[in-house]
C-alpha positions as CSV (number, residue, x, y, z in Angstrom):
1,X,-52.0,-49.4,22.5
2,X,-54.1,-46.5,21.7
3,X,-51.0,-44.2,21.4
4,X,-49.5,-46.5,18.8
5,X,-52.7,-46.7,16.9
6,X,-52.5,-42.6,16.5
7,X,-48.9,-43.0,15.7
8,X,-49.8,-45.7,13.1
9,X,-52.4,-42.9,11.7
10,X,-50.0,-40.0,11.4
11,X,-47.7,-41.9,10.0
12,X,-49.9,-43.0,6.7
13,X,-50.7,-39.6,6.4
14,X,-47.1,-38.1,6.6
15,X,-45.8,-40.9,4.3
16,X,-48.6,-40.4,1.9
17,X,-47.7,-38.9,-1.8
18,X,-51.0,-36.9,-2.0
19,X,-50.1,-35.0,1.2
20,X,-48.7,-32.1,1.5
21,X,-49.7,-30.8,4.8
22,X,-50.6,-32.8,8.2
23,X,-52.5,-30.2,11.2
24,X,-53.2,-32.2,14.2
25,X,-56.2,-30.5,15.7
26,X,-56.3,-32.4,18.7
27,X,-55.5,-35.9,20.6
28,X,-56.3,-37.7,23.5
29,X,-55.4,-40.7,24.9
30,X,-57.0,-42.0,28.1
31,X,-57.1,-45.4,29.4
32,X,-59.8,-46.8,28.6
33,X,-60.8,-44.6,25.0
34,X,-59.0,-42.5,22.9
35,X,-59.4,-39.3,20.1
36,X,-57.6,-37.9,17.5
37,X,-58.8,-35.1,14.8
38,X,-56.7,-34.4,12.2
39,X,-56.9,-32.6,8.7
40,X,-54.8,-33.7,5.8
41,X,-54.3,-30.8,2.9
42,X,-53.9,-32.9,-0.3
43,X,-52.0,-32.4,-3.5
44,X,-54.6,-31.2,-5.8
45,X,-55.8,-28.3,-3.1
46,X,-58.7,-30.1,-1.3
47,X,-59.1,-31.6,2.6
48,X,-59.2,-34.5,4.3
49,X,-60.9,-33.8,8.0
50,X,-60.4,-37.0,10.1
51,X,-61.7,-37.9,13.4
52,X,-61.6,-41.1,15.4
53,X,-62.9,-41.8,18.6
54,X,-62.1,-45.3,20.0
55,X,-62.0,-47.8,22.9
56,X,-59.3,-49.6,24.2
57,X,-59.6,-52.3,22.0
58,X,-59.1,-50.1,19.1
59,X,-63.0,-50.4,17.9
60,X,-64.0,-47.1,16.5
61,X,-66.7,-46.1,18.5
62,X,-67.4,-42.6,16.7
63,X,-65.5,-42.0,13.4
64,X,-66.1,-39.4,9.9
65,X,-63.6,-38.9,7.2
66,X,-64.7,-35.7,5.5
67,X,-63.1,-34.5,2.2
68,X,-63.6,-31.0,0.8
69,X,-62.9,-29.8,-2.6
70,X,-60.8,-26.5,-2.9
71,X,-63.9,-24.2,-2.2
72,X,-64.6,-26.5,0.7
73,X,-67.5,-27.8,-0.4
74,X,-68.3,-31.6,0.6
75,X,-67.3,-34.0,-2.0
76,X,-67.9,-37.3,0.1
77,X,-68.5,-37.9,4.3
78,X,-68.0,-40.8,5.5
79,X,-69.6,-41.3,9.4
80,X,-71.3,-43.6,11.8
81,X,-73.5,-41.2,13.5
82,X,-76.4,-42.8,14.4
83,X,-79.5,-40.2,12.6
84,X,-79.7,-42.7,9.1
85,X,-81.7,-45.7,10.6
86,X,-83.1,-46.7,7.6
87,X,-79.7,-47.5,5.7
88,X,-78.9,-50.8,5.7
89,X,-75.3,-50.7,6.9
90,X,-76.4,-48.4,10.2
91,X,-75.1,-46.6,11.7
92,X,-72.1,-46.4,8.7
93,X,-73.1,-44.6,5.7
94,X,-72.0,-42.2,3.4
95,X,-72.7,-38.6,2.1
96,X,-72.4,-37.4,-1.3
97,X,-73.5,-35.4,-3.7
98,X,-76.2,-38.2,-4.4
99,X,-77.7,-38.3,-0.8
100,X,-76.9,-40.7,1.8
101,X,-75.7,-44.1,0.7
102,X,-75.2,-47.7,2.7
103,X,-71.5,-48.0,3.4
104,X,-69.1,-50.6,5.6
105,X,-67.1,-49.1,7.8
106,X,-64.1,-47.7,6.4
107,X,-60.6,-47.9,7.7
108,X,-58.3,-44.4,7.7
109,X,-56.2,-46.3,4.9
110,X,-59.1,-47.0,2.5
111,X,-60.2,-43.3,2.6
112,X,-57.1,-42.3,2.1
113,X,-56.7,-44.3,-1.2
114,X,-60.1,-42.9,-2.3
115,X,-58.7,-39.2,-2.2
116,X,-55.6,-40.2,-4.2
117,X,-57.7,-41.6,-6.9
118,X,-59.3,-38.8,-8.0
């Protein structure tokens, strides 16, 4: 179950139009939880960094989405670690160039949309 999950992720990624280049950095699948990092190289020159740690259910349990302009700078983090207590939607928040802002948690899909539309 995990396994497919992953595959479901490359897959988006590989089929997307703003991607030109899929690096897996790493995966593992155990029985009970499962990882995968990933970076995306996009179309108009910046990154996608993607990491998803998850249970067997498929529940993320640790998760950021981190997209870098062609410098590398940060243009917008997306993470659930738990050091922004005061944010409404803790532990999921956002980074931007604007500070730290409330945020749902996002699925790999809806990030990937958000790089495409800029």
């Amino acid at each position: 179950m995990i396994g497919d999950y992953f595959d479901f992720l490359k897959r988006i990624a590989k089929k997307s139009p703003e991607v030109v280049n899929f690096r897996l950095i790493r995966e593992f699948i155990g029985v009970n939880s499962g990882f995968i990092r990933f970076v995306l190289e996009l179309r108009d020159g910046c990154e996608l960094h993607v990491f998803e740690y998850i249970d067997s259910s498929l529940h993320k349990i640790d998760y950021s989405y981190h997209w870098l302009n062609k410098e590398k700078k940060l243009i917008t983090r997306w993470d659930n670690a738990p050091h922004h207590s005061e944010i409404e939607t803790f532990p999921h928040h956002v980074h931007n160039g604007e500070g730290i802002k409330p945020s749902a948690e996002p699925s790999f899909a809806e990030i990937l949309k958000k790089t495409g539309e800029n």
